[in-house]
N, C-alpha and C positions, 0 to 999 in steps of 0.2 A: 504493500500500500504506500503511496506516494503522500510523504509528509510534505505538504505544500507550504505551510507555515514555517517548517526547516529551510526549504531552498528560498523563501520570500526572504526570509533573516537574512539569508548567507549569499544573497544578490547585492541587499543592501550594504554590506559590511564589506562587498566589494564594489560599491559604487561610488567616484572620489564626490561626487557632486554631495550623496551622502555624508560621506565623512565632513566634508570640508565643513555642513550647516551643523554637524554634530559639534564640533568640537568648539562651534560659533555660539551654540545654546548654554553658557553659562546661567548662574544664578538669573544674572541683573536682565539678560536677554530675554531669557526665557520669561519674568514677570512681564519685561515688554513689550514682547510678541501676543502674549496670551493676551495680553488686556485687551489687546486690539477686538481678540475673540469677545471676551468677556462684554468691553463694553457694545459689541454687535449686537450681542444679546439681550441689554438690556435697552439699548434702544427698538428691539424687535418690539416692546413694550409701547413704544410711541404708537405703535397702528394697529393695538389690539394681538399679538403677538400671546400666546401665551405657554409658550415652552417650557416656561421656568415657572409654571402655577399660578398659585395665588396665594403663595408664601411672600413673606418680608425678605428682602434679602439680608443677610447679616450685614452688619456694621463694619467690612473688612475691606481694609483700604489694599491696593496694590502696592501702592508705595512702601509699605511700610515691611519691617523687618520680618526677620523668624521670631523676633522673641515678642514684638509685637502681635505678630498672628497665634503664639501661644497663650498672650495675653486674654486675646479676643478669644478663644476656644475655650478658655478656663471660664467666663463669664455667664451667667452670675455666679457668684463664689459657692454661693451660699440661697438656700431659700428666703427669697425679697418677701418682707412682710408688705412693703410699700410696691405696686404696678405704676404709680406714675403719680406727678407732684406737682402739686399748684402753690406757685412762692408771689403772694401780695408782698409785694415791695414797696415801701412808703418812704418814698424818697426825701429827704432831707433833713431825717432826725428826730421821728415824733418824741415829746415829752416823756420821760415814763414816770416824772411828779406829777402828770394832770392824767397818770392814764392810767397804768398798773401798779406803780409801786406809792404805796401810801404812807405820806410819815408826816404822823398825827401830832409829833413834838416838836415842828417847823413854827405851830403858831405861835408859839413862846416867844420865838428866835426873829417874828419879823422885823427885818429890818440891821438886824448884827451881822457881824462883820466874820467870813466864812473863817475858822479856827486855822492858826496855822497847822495845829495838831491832825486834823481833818486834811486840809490841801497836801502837807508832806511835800511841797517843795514841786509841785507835777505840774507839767507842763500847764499852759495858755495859749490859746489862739493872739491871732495878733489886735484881735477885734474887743478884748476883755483884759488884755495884759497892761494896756497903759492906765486901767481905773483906778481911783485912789483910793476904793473903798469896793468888797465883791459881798453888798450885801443879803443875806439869807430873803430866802424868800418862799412861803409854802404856797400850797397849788389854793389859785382862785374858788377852784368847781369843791364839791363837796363827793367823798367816798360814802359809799355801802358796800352791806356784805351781800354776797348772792348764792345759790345753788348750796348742795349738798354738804361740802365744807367753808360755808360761810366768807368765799374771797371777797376781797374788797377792791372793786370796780369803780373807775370813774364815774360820774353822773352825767359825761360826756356819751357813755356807751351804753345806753341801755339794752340797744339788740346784742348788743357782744355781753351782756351780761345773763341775758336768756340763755346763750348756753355755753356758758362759763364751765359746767359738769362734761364737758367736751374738749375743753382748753389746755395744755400744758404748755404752763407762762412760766417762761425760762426769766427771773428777774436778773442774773448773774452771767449777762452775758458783756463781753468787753474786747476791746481793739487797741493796736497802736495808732491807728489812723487817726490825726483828729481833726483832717480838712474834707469835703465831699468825695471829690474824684480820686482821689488817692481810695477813702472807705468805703466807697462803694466797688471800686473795680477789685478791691481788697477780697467784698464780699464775694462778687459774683465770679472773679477768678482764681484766688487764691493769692494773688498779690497786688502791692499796690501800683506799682507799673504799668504800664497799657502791653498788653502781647498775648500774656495768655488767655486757652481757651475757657470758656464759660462751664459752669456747672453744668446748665442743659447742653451743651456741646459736650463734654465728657459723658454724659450720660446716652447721649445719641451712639457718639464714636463706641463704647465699650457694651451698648445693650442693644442697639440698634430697634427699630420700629415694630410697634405691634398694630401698625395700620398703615397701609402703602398705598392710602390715596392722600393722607394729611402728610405733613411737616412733622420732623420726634419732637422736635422743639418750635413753639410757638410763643412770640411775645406781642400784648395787648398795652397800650399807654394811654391813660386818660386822657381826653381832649379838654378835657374841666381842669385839670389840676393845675396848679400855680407854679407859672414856669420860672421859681427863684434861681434855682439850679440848674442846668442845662444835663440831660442825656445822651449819652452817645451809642451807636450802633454796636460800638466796639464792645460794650457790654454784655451784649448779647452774641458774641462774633466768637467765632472759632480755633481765633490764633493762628499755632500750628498748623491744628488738625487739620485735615479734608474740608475744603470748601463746604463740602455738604452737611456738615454737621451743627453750620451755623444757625441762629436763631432765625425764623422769618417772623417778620412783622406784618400784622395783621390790620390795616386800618380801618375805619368807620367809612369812608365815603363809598362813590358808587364802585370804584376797583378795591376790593379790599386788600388785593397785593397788587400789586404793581406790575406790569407790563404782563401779567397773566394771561389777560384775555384777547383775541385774534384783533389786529387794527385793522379798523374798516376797509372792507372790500375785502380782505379773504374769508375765505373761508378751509373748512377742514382739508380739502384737499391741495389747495395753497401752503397748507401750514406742512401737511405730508411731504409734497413737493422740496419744500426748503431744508426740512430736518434731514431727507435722505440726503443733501445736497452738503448739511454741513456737517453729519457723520461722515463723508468719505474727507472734508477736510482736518475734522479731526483726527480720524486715522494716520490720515498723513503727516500731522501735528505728533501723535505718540510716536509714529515710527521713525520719524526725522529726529526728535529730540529726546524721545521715553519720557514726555512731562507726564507725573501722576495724576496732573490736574486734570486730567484730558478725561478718564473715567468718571470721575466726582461732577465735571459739566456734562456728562453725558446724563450721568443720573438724575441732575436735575433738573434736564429739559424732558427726561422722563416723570418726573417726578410733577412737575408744571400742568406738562399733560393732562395727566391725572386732576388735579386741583380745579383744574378749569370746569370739570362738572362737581368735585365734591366739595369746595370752597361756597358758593352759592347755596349749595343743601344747609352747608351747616351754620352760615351766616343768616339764615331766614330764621324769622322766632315767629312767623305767620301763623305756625301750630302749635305756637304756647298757650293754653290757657288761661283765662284775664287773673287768674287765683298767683298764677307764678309771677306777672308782673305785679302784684302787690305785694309779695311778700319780700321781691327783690326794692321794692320801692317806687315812685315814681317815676325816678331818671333811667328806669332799667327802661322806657320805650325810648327812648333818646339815646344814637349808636354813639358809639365811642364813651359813653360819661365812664364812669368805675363803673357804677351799677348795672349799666348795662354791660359792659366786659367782663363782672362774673357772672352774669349768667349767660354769655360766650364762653365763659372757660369751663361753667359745666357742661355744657353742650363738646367741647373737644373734651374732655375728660370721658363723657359718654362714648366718644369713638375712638378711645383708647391713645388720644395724645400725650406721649410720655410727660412732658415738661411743658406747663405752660407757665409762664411769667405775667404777672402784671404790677406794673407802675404808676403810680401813681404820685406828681408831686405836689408839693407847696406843703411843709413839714417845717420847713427852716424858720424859724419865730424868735428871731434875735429881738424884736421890739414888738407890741404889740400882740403878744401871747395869748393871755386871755379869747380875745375875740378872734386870732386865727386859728386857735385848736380848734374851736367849737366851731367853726364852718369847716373844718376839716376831719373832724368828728362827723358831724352831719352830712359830708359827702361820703361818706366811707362805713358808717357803723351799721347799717339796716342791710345794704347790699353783701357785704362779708359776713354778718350771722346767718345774712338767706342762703348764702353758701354753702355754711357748714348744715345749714336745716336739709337742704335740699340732694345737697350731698346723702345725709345721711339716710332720707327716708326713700331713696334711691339703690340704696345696700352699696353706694359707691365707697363711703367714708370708711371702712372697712379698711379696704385696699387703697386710697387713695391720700396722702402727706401734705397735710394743707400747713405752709409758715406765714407766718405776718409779723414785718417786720423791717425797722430801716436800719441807718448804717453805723450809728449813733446815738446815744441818747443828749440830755441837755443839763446843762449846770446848777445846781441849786441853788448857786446865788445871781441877782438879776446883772443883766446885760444893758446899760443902760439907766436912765429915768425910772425909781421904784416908787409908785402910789398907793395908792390904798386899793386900787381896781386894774392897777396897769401894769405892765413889766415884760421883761426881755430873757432869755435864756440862751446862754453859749453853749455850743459845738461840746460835748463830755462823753470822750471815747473809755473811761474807765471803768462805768458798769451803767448798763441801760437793758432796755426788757425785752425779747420776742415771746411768742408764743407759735406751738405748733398744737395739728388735731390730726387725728385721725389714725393711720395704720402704720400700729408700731410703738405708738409714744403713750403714758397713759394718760387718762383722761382726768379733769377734774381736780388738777395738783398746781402746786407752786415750785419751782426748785430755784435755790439758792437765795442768798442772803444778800443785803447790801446794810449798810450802817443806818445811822440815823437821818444822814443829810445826802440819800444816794449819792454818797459821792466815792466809796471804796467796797469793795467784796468782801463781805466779812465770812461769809459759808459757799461752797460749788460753784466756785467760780468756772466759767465756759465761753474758752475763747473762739473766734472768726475758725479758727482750721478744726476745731472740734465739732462745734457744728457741722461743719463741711462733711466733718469725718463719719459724724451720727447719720447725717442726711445720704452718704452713699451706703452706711450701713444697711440700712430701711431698704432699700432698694440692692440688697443681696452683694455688696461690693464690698470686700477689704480696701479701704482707700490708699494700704499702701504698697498693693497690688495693681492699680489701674494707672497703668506710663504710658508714656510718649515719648520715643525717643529723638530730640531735636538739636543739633548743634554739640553732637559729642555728648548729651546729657540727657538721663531720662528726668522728664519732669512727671509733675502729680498732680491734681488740684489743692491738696493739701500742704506744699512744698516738702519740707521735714520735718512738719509737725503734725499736730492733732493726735485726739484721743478721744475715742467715743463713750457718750455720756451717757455712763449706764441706768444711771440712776432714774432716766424719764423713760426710758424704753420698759415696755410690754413682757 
């Protein structure tokens, strides 16, 4: 019997044409070559194509290394108590004397002069450092106790105090940062430099999508919020990693992203026409140069695709019931407000969008405190309890890691002009308050201590990279298992620190 597979080997092992592309397919060639395949593939995707299923693809870049791809194949570590996380971000520093943390011996102190014993010599902004007097000052609004173990809530928040038995309000949380852009990109990357990739970008890159019509990461920004502070993309942006891992931003008008939808006069098979046209110049783009980026654009003009019918589905609230607009609030029928973006973020949380964001600013209340928490109290506290309600009576909150929280807390002594109704609070990266709910964390607690004049941690203190650490925890990741290797060096979101705070977990 003629072994055909025998003589097929033993032609090619004598053919130089052979040998010559054999000995040409090293490591680096061969990812090369292949992606060219690979990315064929997934643009089969652009015209209904459906070879590769109606699976996700994993999250595994070409580019990257062997120890990389061992990376990605270990993922998740661990069973994820958390499927996907929604981070209210409140940008510019909310209070945590007019919100969470109560201290009821300030009334004494109105108006004295903050203890040297208390300050310990720590830093100042450059906005409070020339005063010549950092007088005490206790919160305007009045506290109560609420829910099961009796926490004590602002009278700012009454829906976030409905369901307080849901909350774990981390009061002991603290940073080096103590100017915006430095603590914010602190938060959302892991330092305070501009470069590295975002949380929901590591999260994409290492876990990749469990719905391959939406974005893994989606970011929503209030169009209400008080623009003291400026935002930048980069916050949401992906660094290193693969283009594709970066945040998309979602906005209120008539395109809700941007250049998605066909410009007038084409149509589908115009759009057909062109992607075939500029898949062969990508190809020719990988093969000429091996750029990685060439697959990551591929994916997202597939990815596009796609959105262009499921963006419109999930942006309509036509089929909400008038019971959900009132419990999210009034501004939840008005696109873009906060309230209206959580209840867009439950709606992609419903269709399994791993990471959604939202932002909201005008937090920063160096003068004039009193009266801008409470308008910012009031754009924010109805539509985030209807969250966590809605969430839960959903069977979402379960599975699903809701945090709120900005980058900052503020100073216990006033910033500025002190009156009897009026005052001002400085930038106080040394202990200030978030809170998380839902799966994984437990319910209904306080963790950690701050003094008498929130100004030092006196019990569990938890800093910016512990969080980080806890929040990849939840979501099945050893955080200091999840690299990237870039410029000679693997990084982490956590850089070399963090430690997960065991004490709130489940």
């Amino acid at each position: 019997m003629v072994d055909h597979h025998h003589h097929e080997e033993e032609f090619r092992l004598n053919d130089p044409e052979f040998n010559r592309l054999n000995q040409r397919l090293d490591r680096r060639n061969f990812l090369t070559k292949t992606s060219m395949g690979i990315g064929a593939l997934a643009l089969g995707a652009l015209f209904g194509n459906k070879l590769m299923g109606n699976a996700p693809r994993p999250a595994v870049s070409n580019a990257t290394g062997d120890m990389e791809q061992e990376i990605l194949r270990a993922l998740p570590h661990f069973a994820p108590k958390a499927k996907r996380v929604v981070y209210l971000f409140m940008s510019g520093g909310p209070s945590q004397l007019e919100t969470f943390d109560y201290k009821p011996a300030l009334v004494n102190l109105m108006g004295q002069n903050l203890p040297d014993s208390v300050r310990k010599g720590q830093r100042l902004t450059g906005m409070s450092a020339n005063q010549s007097a950092l007088p005490m000052v206790p919160s305007y609004y009045k506290f109560n106790q609420h829910g099961q173990n009796q926490t004590w809530i602002s009278e700012l928040l009454p829906y976030t105090a409905k369901v307080v038995d849901d909350l774990c309000i981390v009061k002991s949380m603290h940073s080096e940062a103590i100017n915006h852009d430095p603590a914010i990109t602190f938060f959302q990357t892991g330092n305070q430099l501009p470069g590295r990739p975002s949380i929901g970008s590591w999260l994409s890159y290492g876990l990749g999508s469990d719905n391959e019509n939406l974005p893994t990461f989606i970011v929503l920004v209030s169009k209400n919020g008080q623009k003291d502070q400026p935002l930048y993309a980069r916050l949401w942006g992906n660094g290193f990693l693969p283009s594709k891992h970066q945040g998309v931003q979602f906005g209120s008008g008539k395109d809700p992203v941007l250049f998605l939808n066909n410009p007038d006069g084409y149509d589908g098979a115009d759009r057909k026409e062109m992607l075939e046209y500029l898949s062969k110049l990508n190809q020719i783009q990988n093969s000429t140069y091996g750029d990685p980026e060439v697959d990551a654009r591929i994916a997202q003009y597939e990815m596009a695709y796609r959105m262009q019918t499921s963006v419109p589905e999930v942006m309509s609230v036509a089929d909400e019931p008038e019971e959900v607009f009132e419990l999210y609030g009034p501004d939840s029928k008005d696109p873009g407000t906060y309230a209206a973006n959580c209840l867009l973020a439950r709606k992609l949380l419903e269709k399994d969008v791993k990471f959604v964001q939202l932002y909201h600013q005008g937090w920063d209340q160096h003068g004039s405190l009193p009266s801008g928490i409470a308008a910012q109290c009031k754009a924010t506290d109805q539509a985030t309890a209807a969250l966590i309600t809605d969430l839960k009576r959903r069977g979402l909150l379960e599975d699903t890691l809701v945090i709120w929280g900005g980058e900052f807390g503020r100073t216990v002594y006033s910033q500025g002009k002190l009156t009897a109704n009026d005052y001002g609070r400085d930038h106080h990266p040394r202990c200030f308050t978030m809170w998380m709910a839902g799966a994984g964390v437990k319910p209904g607690i306080s963790f950690g201590e701050t003094d008498d004049f929130s100004y030092n941690i006196v019990k569990d203190p938890v800093h910016v990279h512990d969080f980080q650490a806890t929040l990849l925890h939840l979501m099945g990741i050893d955080h200091e298992r999840l690299t990237y290797k870039f410029q000679g060096r693997r990084f982490r979101l956590t850089d070399v620190e963090g430690k997960i705070v065991k004490g709130i977990l489940t």
